[in-house]
C-alpha positions as CSV (number, residue, x, y, z in Angstrom):
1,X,0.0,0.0,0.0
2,X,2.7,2.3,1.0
3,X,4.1,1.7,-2.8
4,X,0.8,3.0,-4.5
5,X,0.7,6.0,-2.1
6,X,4.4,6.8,-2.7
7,X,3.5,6.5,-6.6
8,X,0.2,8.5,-6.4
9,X,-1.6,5.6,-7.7
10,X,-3.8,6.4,-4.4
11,X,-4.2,9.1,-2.2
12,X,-5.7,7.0,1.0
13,X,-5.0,3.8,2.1
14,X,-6.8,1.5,5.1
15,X,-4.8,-1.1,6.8
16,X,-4.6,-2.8,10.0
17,X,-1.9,-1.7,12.5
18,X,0.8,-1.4,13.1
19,X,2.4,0.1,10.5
20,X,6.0,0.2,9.9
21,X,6.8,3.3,8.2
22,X,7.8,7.0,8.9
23,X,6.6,8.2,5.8
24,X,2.9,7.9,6.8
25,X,0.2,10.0,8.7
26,X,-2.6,8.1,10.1
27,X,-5.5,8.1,12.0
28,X,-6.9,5.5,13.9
29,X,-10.3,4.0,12.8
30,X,-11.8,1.2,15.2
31,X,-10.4,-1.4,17.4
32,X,-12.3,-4.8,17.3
33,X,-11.7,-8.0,19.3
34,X,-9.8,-11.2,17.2
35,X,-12.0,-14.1,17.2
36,X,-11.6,-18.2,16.4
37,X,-13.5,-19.1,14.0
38,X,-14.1,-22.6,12.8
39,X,-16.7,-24.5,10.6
40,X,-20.9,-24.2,11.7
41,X,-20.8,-28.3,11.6
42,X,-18.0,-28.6,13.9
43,X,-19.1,-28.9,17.5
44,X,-15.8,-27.4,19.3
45,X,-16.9,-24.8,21.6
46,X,-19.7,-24.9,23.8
47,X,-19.7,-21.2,24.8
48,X,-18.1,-17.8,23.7
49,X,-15.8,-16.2,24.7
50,X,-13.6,-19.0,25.0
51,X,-10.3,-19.2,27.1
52,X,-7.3,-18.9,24.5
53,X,-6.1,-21.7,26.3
54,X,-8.9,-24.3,24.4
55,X,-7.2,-23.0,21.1
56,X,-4.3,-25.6,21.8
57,X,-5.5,-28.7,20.4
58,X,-6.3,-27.4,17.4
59,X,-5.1,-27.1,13.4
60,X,-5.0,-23.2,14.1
61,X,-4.7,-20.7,10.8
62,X,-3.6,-17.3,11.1
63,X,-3.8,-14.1,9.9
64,X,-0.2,-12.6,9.1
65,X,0.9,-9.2,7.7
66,X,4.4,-8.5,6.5
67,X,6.5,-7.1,9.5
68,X,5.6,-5.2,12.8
69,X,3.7,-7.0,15.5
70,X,1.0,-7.9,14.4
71,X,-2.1,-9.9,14.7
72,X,0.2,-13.2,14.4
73,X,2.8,-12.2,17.2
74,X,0.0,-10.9,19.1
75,X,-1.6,-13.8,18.9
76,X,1.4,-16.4,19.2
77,X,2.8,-14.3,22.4
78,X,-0.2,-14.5,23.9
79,X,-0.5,-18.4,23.8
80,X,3.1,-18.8,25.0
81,X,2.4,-16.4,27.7
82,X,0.0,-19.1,29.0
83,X,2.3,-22.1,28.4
84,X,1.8,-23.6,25.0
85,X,2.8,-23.5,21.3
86,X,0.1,-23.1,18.9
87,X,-0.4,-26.0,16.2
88,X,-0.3,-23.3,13.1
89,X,-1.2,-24.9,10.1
90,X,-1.2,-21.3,7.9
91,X,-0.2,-17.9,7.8
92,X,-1.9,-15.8,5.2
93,X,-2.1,-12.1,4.3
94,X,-5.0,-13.0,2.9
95,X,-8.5,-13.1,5.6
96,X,-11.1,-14.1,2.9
97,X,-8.3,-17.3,2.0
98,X,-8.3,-17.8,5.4
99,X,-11.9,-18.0,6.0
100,X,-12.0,-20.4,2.6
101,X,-9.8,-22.7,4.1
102,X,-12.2,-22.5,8.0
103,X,-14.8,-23.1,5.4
104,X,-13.7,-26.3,3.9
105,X,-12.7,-27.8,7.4
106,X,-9.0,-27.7,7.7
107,X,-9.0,-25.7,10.8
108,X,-9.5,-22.8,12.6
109,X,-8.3,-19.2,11.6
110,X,-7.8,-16.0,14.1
111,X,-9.4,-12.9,12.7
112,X,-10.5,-9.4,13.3
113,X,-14.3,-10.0,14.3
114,X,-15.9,-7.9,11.1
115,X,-13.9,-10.7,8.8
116,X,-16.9,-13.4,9.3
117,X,-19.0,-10.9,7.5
118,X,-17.0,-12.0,4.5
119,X,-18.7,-15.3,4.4
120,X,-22.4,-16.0,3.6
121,X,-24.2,-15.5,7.3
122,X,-24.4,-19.3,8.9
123,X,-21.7,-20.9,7.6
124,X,-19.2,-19.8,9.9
125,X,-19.1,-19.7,13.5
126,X,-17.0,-17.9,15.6
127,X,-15.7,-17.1,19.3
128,X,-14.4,-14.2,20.9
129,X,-10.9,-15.4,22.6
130,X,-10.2,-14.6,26.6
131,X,-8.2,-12.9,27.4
132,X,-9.6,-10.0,24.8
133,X,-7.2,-10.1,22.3
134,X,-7.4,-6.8,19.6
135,X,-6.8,-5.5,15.9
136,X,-6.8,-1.8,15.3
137,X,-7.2,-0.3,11.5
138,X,-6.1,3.2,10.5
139,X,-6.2,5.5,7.4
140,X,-3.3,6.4,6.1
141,X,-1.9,8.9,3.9
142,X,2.1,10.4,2.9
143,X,3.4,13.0,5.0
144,X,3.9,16.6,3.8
145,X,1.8,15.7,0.5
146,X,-1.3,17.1,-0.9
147,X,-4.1,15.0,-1.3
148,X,-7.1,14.9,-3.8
149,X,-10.0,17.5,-2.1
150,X,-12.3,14.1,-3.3
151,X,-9.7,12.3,-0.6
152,X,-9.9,14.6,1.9
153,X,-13.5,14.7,1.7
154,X,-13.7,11.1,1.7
155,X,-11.0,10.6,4.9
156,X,-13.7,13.1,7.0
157,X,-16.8,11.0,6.1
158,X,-14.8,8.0,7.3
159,X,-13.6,9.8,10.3
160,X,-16.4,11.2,11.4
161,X,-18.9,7.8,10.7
162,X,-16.3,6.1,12.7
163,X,-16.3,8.3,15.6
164,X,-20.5,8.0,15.5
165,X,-20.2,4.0,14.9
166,X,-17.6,3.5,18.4
């Protein structure tokens, strides 16, 4: 993303955080709670939220950006801190690949909460994980450069329908 800003190609780019680059102004957007999510004809969890800890024994497929810490380290630290190694099975950029592969039964994926509505309603369910585990997005622009009024314009709706939807 930071290559089609650079190149004008865009003016305004959303992305989850964190974001490794000085060359970027941001705002941040929403924070929402990473969830397991796992086929609607599997019978794994009894209850949500579930302990992070019941994650173990299972063929686990996560979400995983290039650089920073991210959702992935997030996610792997927090397993360790509680005494285990995570059975990974995947690491994608890619959430709606992700949520194909939870879809055909090869396991469960970690993602932002607002991923599931991706998929057709019902054929996914998913978990909030304990303890609350969170993504944050952001809009992001280059420093000291001009952006299109149409962009600007666009960056306030977002902003401010944000601020009204938190």
């Amino acid at each position: 993303m930071e290559e089609l800003l650079q190149t004008k190609v865009i003016d305004l780019g959303i992305t989850r955080l964190p974001v490794e680059s000085n060359n970027l102004d941001m705002i941040r957007l929403n924070t929402e709670p990473l969830v397991a999510v796992y086929p609607s004809d599997w019978n794994v969890f009894q209850k949500s939220p579930i302990h992070i800890k019941e994650l173990k024994k299972y063929p686990l497929m996560i979400l995983h950006g290039q650089g920073g810490q991210g959702i992935f380290e997030l996610f792997v630290e927090s397993c360790q801190n509680f005494g285990f190694n995570t059975n990974i099975i995947c690491e994608s950029p890619d959430v709606a690949t992700l949520l194909t592969l939870v879809d055909s039964g090869v396991g469960i994926s970690i993602v932002p909460k607002s991923a599931i509505q991706l998929r057709p309603k019902g054929t996914l369910l998913s978990s909030e994980i304990i303890p609350l585990l969170k993504s944050d997005t952001a809009i992001v622009w280059m420093k000291d450069r001009h952006i299109s009024k149409t962009a600007e314009r666009f960056r306030e709706i977002l902003i401010d329908s944000v601020g009204k939807s938190s």
